[in-house]
C-alpha positions as CSV (number, residue, x, y, z in Angstrom):
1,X,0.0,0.0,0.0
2,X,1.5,3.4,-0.8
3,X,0.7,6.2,1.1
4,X,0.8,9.5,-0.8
5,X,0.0,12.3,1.5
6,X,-1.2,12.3,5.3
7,X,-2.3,14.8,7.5
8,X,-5.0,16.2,9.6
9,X,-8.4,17.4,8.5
10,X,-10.5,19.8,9.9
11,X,-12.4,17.7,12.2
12,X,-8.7,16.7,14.0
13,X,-9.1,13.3,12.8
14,X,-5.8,11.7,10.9
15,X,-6.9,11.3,6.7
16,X,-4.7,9.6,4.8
17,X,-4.6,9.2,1.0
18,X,-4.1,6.4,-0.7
19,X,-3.7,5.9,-4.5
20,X,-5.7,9.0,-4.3
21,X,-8.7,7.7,-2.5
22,X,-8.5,9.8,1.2
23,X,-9.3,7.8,4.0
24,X,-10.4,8.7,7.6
25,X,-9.6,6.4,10.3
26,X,-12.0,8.0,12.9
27,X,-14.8,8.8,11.1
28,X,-17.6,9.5,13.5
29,X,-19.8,6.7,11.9
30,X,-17.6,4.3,12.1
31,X,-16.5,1.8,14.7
32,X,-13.8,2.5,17.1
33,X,-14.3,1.1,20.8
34,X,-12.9,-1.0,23.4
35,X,-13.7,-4.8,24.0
36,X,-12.0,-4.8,27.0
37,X,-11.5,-1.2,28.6
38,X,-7.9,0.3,29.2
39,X,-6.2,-0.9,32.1
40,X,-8.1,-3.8,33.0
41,X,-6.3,-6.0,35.7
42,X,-7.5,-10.0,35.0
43,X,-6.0,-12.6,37.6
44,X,-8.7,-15.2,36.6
45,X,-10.9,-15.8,33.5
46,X,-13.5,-13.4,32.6
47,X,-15.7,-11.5,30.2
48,X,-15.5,-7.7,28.5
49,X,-18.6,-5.7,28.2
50,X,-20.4,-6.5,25.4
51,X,-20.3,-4.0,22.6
52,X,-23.0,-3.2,19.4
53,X,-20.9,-3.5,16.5
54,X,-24.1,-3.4,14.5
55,X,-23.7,0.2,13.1
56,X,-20.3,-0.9,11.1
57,X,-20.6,-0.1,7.4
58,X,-18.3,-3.0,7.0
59,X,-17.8,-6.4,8.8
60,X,-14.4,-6.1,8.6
61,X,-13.1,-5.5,12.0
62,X,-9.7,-4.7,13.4
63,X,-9.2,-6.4,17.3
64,X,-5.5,-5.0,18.7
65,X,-4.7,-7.0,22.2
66,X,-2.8,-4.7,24.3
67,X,-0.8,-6.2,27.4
68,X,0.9,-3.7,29.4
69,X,2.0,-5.6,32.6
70,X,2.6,-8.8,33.4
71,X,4.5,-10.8,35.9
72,X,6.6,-13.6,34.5
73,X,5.8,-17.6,33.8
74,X,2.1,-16.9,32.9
75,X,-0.1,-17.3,29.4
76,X,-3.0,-14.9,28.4
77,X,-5.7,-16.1,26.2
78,X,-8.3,-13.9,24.3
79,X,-11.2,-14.8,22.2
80,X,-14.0,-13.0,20.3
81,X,-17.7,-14.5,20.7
82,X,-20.9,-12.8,18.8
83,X,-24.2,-12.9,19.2
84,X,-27.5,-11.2,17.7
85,X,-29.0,-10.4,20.6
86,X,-26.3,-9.8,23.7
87,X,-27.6,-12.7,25.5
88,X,-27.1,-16.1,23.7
89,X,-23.5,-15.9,22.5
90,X,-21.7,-18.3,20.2
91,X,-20.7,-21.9,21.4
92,X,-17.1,-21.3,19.8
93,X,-15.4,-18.0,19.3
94,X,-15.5,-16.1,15.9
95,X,-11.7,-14.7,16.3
96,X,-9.1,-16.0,19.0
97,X,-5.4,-14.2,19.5
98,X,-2.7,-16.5,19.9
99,X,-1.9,-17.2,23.2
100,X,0.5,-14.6,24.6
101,X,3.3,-14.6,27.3
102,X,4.6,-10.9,27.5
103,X,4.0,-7.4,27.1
104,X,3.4,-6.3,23.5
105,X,0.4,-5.1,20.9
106,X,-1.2,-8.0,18.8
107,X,-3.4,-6.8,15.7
108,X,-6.0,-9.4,15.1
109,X,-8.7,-9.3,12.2
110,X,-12.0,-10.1,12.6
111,X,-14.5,-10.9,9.9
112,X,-18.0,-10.9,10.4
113,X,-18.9,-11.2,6.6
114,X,-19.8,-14.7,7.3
115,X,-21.3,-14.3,10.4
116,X,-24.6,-11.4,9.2
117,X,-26.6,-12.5,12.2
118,X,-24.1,-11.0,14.5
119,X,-24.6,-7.8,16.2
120,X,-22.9,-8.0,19.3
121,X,-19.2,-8.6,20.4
122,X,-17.6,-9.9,23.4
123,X,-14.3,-10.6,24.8
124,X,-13.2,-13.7,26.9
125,X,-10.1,-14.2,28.2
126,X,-8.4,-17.3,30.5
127,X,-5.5,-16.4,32.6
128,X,-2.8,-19.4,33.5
129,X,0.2,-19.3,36.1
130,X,3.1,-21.7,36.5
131,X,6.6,-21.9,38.6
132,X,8.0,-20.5,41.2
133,X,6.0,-17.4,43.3
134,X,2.4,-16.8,44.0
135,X,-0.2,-18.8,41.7
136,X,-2.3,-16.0,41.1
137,X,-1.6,-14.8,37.8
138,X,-1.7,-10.8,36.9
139,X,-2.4,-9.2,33.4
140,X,-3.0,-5.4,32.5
141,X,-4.2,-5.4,29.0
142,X,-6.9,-3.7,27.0
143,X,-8.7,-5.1,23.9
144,X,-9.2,-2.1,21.2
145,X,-11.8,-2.8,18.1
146,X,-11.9,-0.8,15.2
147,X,-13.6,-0.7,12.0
148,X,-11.4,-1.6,9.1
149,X,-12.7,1.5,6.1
150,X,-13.8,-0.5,3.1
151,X,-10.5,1.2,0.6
152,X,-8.2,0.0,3.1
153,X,-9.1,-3.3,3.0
154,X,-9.7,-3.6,-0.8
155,X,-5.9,-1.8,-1.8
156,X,-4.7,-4.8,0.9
157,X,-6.3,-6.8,-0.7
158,X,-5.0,-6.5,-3.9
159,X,-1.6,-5.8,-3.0
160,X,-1.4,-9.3,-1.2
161,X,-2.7,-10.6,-4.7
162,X,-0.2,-9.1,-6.4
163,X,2.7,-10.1,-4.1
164,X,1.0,-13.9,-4.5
């Protein structure tokens, strides 16, 4: 993807243009939320809030796992379950991270083109501990979820064709 020009527009939001198409990454329509709020502290398995994703123009969604503390000899695990209503959620998850040991950002992408009935989104996460020390694990981490604008994802998509 080649960016020609980027910059700020008058509503403060970052534009970029690409092949001459200008994109806006926080467009007020579009989705840009948390799945799990900043600074959440998990020492045991749990749920995020769930959040209405059903306003997205596009089913494309970017998920970006954010751990910013740990303590050492411990795994993280996040998934992503959907559901139409906010109260029956899917057996399995739609989009799982891979399991994760330290500190560190992990973009994830989520595609709900094959899922149309879903409307809701909801992050689970497990927490294991091993070794020497207390056995009460300890994350800080935050789940962000953005919408992924329709030109980004086509131009990546025909770069990676290109590249094939």
């Amino acid at each position: 993807m080649r960016v020609l020009q980027t910059g700020m527009e008058g509503d403060g939001a970052p534009h970029k243009i690409f092949l001459g198409v200008p994109v806006c990454y926080n467009s007020p329509a579009m989705v840009d939320t948390f799945l799990v709020p900043e600074k959440t502290v998990a020492q045991a398995k749990g749920d995020g809030p769930s959040v209405d994703v059903s306003a997205a123009s596009n089913r494309v969604l970017l998920a970006t796992l954010h751990i910013t503390n740990i303590v050492e000899q411990e795994s993280l695990d996040v998934s992503i379950y959907g559901s139409a209503d906010g109260a029956t959620w899917t057996p399995k998850p739609i989009a799982a991270f891979p399991q994760k040991f330290y500190r560190g950002q992990q973009p994830l992408l989520v595609d709900l083109t094959q899922h149309p009935e879903v409307k809701m989104l909801r992050a689970h996460w497990d927490t294991h501990r091993w070794g020497r020390g207390t056995e009460i694990p300890m994350f800080e981490f935050h789940v962000r979820l953005k919408e992924v604008p329709p030109e980004v994802l086509r131009d990546a998509m025909a770069e990676a064709k290109a590249m094939a």
